[in-house]
C-alpha positions in Angstrom: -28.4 20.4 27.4 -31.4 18.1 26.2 -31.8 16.3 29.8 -34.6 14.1 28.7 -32.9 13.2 25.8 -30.2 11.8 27.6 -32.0 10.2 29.9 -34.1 8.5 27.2 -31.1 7.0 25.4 -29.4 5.5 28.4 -32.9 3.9 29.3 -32.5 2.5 25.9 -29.0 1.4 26.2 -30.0 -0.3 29.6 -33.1 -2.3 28.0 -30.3 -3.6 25.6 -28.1 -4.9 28.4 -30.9 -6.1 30.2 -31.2 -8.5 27.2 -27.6 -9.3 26.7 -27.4 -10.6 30.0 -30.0 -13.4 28.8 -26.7 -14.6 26.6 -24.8 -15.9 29.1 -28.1 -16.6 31.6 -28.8 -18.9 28.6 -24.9 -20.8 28.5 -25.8 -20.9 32.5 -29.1 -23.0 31.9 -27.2 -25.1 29.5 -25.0 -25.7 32.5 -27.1 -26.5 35.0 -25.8 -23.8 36.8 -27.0 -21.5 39.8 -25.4 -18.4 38.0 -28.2 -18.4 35.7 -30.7 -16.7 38.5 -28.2 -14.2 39.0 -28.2 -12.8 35.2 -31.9 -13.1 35.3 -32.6 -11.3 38.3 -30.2 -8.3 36.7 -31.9 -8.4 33.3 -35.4 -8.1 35.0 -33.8 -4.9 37.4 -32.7 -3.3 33.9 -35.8 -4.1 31.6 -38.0 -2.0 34.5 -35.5 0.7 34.3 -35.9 0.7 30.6 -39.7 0.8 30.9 -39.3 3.2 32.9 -36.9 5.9 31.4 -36.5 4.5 28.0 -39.8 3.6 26.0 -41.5 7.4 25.2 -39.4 9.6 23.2 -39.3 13.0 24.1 -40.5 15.8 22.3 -37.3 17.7 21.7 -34.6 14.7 20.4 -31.7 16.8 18.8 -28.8 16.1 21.0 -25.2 17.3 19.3 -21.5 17.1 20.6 -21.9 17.7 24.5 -24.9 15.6 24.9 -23.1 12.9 22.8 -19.8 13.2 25.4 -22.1 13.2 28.4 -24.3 10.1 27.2 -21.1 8.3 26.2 -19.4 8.3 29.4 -22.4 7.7 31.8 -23.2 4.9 29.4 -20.1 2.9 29.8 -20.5 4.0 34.0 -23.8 2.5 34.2 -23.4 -0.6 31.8 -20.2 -1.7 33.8 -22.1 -0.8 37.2 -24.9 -3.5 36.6 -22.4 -5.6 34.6 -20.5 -6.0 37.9 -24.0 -7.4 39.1 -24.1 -11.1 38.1 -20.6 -11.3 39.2 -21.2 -10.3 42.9 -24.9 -11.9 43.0 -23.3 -15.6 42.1 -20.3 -15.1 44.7 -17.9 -15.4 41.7 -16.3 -12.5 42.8 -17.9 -11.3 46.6 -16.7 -7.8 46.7 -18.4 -5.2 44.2 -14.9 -3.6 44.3 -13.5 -6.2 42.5 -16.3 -6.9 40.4 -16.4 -3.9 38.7 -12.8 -3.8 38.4 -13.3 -7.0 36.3 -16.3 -5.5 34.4 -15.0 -2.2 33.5 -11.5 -4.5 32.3 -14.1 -6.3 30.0 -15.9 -3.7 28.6 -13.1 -1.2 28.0 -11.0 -4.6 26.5 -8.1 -4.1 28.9 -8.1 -7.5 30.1 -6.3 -6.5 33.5 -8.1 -9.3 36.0 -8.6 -9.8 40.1 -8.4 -13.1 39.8 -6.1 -15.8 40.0 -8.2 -19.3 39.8 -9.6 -18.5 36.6 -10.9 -21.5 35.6 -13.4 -21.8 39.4 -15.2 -19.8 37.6 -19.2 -21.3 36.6 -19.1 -21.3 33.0 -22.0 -18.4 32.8 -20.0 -16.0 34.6 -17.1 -17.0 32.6 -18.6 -16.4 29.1 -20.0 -12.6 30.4 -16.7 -12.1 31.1 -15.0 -12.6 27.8 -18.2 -11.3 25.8 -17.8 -7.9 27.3 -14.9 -8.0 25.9 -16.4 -8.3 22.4 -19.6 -5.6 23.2 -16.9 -3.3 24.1 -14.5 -3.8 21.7 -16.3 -1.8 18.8 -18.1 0.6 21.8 -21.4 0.0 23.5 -23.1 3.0 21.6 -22.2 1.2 18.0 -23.4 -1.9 19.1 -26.9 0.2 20.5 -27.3 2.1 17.4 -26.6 -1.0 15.2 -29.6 -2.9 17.1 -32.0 0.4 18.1 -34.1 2.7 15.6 -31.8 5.9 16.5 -31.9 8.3 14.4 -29.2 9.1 12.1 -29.1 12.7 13.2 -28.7 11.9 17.0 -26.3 8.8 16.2 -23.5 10.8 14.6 -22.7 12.6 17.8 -22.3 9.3 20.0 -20.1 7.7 17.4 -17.6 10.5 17.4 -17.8 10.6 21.4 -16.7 6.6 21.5 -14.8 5.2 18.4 -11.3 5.9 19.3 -8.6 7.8 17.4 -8.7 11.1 16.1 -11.4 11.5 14.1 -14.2 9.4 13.4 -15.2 8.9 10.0 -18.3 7.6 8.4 -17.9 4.3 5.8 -21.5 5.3 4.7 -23.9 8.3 4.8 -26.2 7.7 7.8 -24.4 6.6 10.6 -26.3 3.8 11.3 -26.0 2.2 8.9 -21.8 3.0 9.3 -22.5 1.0 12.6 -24.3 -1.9 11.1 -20.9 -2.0 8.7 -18.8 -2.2 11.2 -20.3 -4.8 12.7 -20.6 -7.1 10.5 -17.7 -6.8 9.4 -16.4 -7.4 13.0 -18.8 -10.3 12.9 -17.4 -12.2 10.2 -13.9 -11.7 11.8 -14.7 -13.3 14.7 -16.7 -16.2 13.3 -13.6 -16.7 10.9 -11.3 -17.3 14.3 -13.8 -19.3 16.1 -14.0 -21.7 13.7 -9.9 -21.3 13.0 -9.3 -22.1 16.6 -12.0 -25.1 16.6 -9.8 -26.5 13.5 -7.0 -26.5 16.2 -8.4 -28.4 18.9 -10.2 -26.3 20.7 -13.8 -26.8 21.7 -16.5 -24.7 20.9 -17.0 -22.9 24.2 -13.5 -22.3 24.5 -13.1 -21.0 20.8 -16.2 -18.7 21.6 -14.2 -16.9 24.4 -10.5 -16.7 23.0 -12.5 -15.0 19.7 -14.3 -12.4 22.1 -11.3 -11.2 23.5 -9.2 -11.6 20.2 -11.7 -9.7 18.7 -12.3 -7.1 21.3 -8.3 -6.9 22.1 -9.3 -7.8 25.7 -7.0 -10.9 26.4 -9.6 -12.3 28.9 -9.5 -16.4 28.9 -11.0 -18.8 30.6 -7.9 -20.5 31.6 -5.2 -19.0 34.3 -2.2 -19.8 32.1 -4.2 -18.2 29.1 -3.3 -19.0 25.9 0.0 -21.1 26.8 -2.6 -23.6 28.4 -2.9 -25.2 25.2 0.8 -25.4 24.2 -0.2 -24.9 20.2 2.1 -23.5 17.4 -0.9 -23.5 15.3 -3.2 -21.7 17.8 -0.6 -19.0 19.2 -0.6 -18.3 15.1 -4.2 -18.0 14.3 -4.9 -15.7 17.6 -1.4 -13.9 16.5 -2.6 -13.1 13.0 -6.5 -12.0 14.5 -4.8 -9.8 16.9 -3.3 -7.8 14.8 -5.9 -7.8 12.0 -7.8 -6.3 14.6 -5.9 -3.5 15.5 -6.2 -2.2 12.2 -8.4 0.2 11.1 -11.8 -1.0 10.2 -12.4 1.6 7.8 -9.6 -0.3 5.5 -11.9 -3.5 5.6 -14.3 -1.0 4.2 -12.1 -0.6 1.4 -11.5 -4.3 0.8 -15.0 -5.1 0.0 -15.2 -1.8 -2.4 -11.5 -2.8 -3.9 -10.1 0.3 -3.5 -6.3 -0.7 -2.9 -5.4 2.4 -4.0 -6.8 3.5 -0.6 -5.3 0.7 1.4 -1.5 0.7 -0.3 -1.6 4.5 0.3 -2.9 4.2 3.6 0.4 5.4 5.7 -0.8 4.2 9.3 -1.4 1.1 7.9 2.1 0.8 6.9 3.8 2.5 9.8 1.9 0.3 12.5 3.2 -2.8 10.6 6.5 -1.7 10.2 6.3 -1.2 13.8 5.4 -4.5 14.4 7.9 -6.4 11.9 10.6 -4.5 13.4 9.9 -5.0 17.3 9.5 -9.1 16.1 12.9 -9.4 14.9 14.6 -7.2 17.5 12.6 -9.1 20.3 13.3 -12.6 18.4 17.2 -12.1 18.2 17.5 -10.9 21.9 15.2 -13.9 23.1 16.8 -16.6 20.8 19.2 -17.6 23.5 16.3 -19.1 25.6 14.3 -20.5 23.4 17.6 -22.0 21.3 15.9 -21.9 17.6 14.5 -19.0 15.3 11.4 -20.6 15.1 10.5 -20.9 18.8 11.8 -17.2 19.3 9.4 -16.2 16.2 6.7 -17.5 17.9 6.9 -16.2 21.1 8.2 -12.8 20.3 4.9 -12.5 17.6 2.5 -13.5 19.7 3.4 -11.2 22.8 4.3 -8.3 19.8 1.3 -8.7 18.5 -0.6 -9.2 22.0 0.6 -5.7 23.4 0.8 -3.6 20.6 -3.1 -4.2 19.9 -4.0 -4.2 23.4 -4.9 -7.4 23.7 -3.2 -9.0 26.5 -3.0 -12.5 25.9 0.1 -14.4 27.1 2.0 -17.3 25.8 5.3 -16.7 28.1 6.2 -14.6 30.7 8.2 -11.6 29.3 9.1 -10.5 32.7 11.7 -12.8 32.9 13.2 -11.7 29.2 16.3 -9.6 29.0 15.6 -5.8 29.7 15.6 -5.1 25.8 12.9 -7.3 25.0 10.9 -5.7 27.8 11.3 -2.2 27.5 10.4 -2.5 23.4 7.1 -4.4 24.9 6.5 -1.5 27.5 7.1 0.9 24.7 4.6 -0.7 22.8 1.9 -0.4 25.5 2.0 3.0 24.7 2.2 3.1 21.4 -1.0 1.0 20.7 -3.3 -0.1 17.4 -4.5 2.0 14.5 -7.5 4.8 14.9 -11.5 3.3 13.7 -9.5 -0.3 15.4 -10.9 -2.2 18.3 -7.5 -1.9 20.0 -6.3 0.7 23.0 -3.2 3.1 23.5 -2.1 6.3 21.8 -2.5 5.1 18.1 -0.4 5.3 15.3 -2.1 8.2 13.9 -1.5 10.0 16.5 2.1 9.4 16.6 2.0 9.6 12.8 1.0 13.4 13.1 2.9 14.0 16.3 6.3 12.5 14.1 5.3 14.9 10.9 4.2 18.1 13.5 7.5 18.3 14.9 9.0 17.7 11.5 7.3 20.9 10.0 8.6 22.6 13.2 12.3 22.0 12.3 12.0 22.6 8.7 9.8 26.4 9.8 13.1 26.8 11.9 15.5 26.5 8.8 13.0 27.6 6.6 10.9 30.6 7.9 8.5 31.7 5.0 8.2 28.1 3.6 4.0 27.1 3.7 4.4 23.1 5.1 1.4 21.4 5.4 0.9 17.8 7.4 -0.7 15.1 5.7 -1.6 11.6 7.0 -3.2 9.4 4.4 -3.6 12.0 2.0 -5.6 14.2 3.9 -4.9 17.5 5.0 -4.4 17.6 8.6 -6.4 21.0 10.1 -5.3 23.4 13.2 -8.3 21.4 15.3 -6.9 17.8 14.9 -3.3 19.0 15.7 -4.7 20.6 18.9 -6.7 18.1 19.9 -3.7 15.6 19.5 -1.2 18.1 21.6 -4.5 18.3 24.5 -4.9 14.7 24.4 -1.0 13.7 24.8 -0.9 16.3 27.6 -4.0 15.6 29.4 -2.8 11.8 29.1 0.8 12.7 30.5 -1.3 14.7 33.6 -3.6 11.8 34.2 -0.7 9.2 34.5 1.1 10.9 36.7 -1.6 11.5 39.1 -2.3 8.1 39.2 1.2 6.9 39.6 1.0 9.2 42.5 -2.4 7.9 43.9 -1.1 4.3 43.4 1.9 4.4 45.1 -0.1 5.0 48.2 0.3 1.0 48.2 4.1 0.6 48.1 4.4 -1.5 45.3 7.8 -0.9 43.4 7.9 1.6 40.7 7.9 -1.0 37.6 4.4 -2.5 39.3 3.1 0.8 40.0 4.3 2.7 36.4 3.5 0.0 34.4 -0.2 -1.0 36.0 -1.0 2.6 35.6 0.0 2.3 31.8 -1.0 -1.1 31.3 -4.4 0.2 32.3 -4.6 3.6 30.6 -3.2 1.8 27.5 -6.0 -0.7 28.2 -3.9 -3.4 27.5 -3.8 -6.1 30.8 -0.8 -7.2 32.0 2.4 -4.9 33.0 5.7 -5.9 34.8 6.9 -7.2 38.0 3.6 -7.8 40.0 1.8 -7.0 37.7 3.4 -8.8 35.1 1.3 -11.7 32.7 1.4 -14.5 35.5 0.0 -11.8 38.2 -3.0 -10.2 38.8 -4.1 -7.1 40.0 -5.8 -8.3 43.3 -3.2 -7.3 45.9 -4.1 -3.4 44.8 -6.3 -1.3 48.0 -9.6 -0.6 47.1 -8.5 2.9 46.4 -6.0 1.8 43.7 -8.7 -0.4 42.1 -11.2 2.7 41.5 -7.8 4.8 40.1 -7.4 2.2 37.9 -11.2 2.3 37.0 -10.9 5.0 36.2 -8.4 4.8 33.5 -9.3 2.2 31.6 -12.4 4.3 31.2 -10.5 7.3 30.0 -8.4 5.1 28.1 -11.2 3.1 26.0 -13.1 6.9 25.4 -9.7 9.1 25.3 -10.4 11.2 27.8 -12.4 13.9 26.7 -16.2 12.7 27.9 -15.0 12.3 31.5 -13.1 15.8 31.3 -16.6 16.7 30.5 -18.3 15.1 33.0 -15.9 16.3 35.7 -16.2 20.0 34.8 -18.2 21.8 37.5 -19.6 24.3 34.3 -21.2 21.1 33.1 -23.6 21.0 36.2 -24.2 24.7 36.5 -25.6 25.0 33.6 -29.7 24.5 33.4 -30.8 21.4 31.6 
């Protein structure tokens, strides 16, 4: 275990921070607010610890797999830590508890919140909110690499660690420059909705915000009543048709720009997430069109909170608690379900279901035929023994992790729907659940204990698991660094 290495990148990575915080120390100051001394005096406390730990580059600097798990999950630990910071210092939200309950929500892009008077918020502390959302949404460590001179050799390890699904794939031959790609391409997303939702009505601050956690499937806003504050066909569209373009894989973008369509038409999770979408519209439309009386205003509501869950975002327009149990349990199913792999979006991804779907197909046809040679395939690629036991690991290590925290949870009393569903709202890192913990709630009634469980799995949710398995072995820390 390179030691040094490790503590040299996550120097880095809080030097980078630092200066983010200026961002929204800088919307503060345009403000006139008092928040601004809060992000300045948190940016200063990580710049010295950059200084410190980050600047001299050790002598040995190959790092590989482990060191790429363990980096990964203190990272996101120690950003959300300080993120909390600012938060706590401007009395936004007094108890640390909370506040990095609200931080680790932004930065894995669940979206689940503490808070109920959303909009008493200074408008600094409002816009950190919703821009973790969009740091996290493609991973801290892409967003470090893109920005930092991190070797190509050293960056392939991280990337694999954090972007979700699967496998991780690289668009281009240094990894780097695979970040840089992705980010722009994210980039140009985003600034494509901001200025979508200014056409709309919307000023430009709130644009800004509904984009970050569009972008970063988060579902923060700055209003209570999120997105139904502004009562807009045209607005619930444009964040509708964002969301999900989102929670598709990035690497298809990729493909756009070369046009290869061959790759894109071909591309089966592609398909199969939007045929899961179409379908759970018009089942959700038809059982909702008694209250809203018209196909149109059913379309619209049923898209939107489709589109909302399955990608992770989180947004609301209505509340579905009060739909009829159909519509509901196709919108919990959902939560489960998630985005594509290589997207921005949460859950168990299609892929995964994709290989799970054509795993237990081979098993059937081995059972009728014995000596026939089936082989899985998922895009056109050749699915090996590793990735179908990684899938199986991951699925079972998920199942074990919800459970114990349904378990831990219900040390509060809450019904089961509030209990099941904030544990899967939150592992699915998607925001709201049912019942109390539906889109109109919050998750501030929770003990302090239930917060840090449900810390803890939006964490294991945004990095799938594996880097805090890692970090939680005890072979880990008996071993000499």
């Amino acid at each position: 275990m390179n030691k040094k290495m490790i503590v040299y990148i996550l120097g880095k990575m809080m030097g980078v921070e630092g200066l983010l915080l200026l961002i929204p120390a800088l919307v503060s100051l345009i403000y006139h607010e008092k928040s601004v001394i809060s992000f300045l005096i948190v940016a200063a406390i990580l710049l010295v610890i950059y200084m410190v730990f980050g600047r001299k580059l050790p002598t040995s600097k190959q790092i590989y797999g482990k060191e790429g798990f363990v980096i990964v999950g203190l990272a996101w630990i120690l950003w959300s830590a300080f993120g909390a910071l600012p938060f706590v210092i401007s009395g936004s939200i007094p108890y640390y508890i909370d506040a990095l309950f609200e931080t680790i929500s932004g930065f894995t892009t669940t979206g689940s919140t503490i808070l109920a008077d959303i909009e008493a918020l200074p408008m600094g502390i409002s816009f950190w909110r919703s821009f973790t959302h969009w740091i996290g949404g493609m991973g801290v460590l892409v967003f470090v690499m893109m920005i930092t001179s991190l070797d190509d050799e050293n960056a392939m390890p991280l990337m694999r660690a954090e972007v979700p699904g699967p496998e991780a794939d690289k668009l281009v031959p240094k990894a780097r420059h695979t970040a840089r790609l992705l980010y722009g391409m994210y980039f140009v997303l985003t600034a494509a909705e901001v200025v979508f939702l200014i056409f709309g009505g919307m000023n430009l601050y709130d644009a800004l915000l509904h984009a970050f956690s569009t972008a970063g499937t988060g579902g923060f806003s700055n209003r209570a009543a999120s997105v139904s504050f502004y009562d807009s066909a045209y607005i619930d569209g444009v964040i509708t048709v964002f969301m999900i373009l989102f929670g598709i894989n990035f690497n298809l973008y990729f493909f756009i720009l070369l046009k290869d369509w061959k790759s894109i038409l071909k591309n089966e999770e592609l398909w199969a997430y939007l045929g899961i979408v179409g379908v759970s519209i018009a089942i959700i439309t038809g059982n909702i069109l008694k209250i809203y009386g018209t196909v149109a205003h059913a379309f619209r509501y049923a898209s939107f909170q489709v589109g909302s869950i399955i990608t992770t975002t989180g947004f609301a327009t209505a509340d579905y608690d009060q739909w009829p149990e159909l519509s509901k349990s196709i919108l919990l199913a959902l939560m489960f379900v998630g985005a594509c792999a290589g997207s921005t979006g949460g859950g168990i991804k299609v892929s995964r279901l994709l290989i799970i779907v054509k795993s237990i197909r081979r098993e059937v046809r081995k059972m009728l035929h014995p000596n026939a040679v089936t082989i899985i395939k998922v895009n056109g690629k050749k699915i090996g023994q590793d990735t179908l036991k990684n899938v199986n690991l991951y699925l079972t290590c998920y199942i074990i992790i919800m459970i114990v925290s349904i378990l831990l949870v219900s040390i509060d009393n809450f019904d089961f729907a509030t209990t099941f569903s904030g544990v899967l709202t939150t592992m699915s890192n998607v925001g709201p659940g049912i019942s109390k913990v539906g889109p109109v709630m919050n998750f501030h009634p929770f003990s302090a204990v239930s917060k840090l469980v449900f810390c803890f799995d939006m964490l294991i949710g945004r990095l799938e698991i594996f880097p805090y398995l890692l970090l939680l072995s005890p072979e880990l820390w008996r071993r000499r660094f």
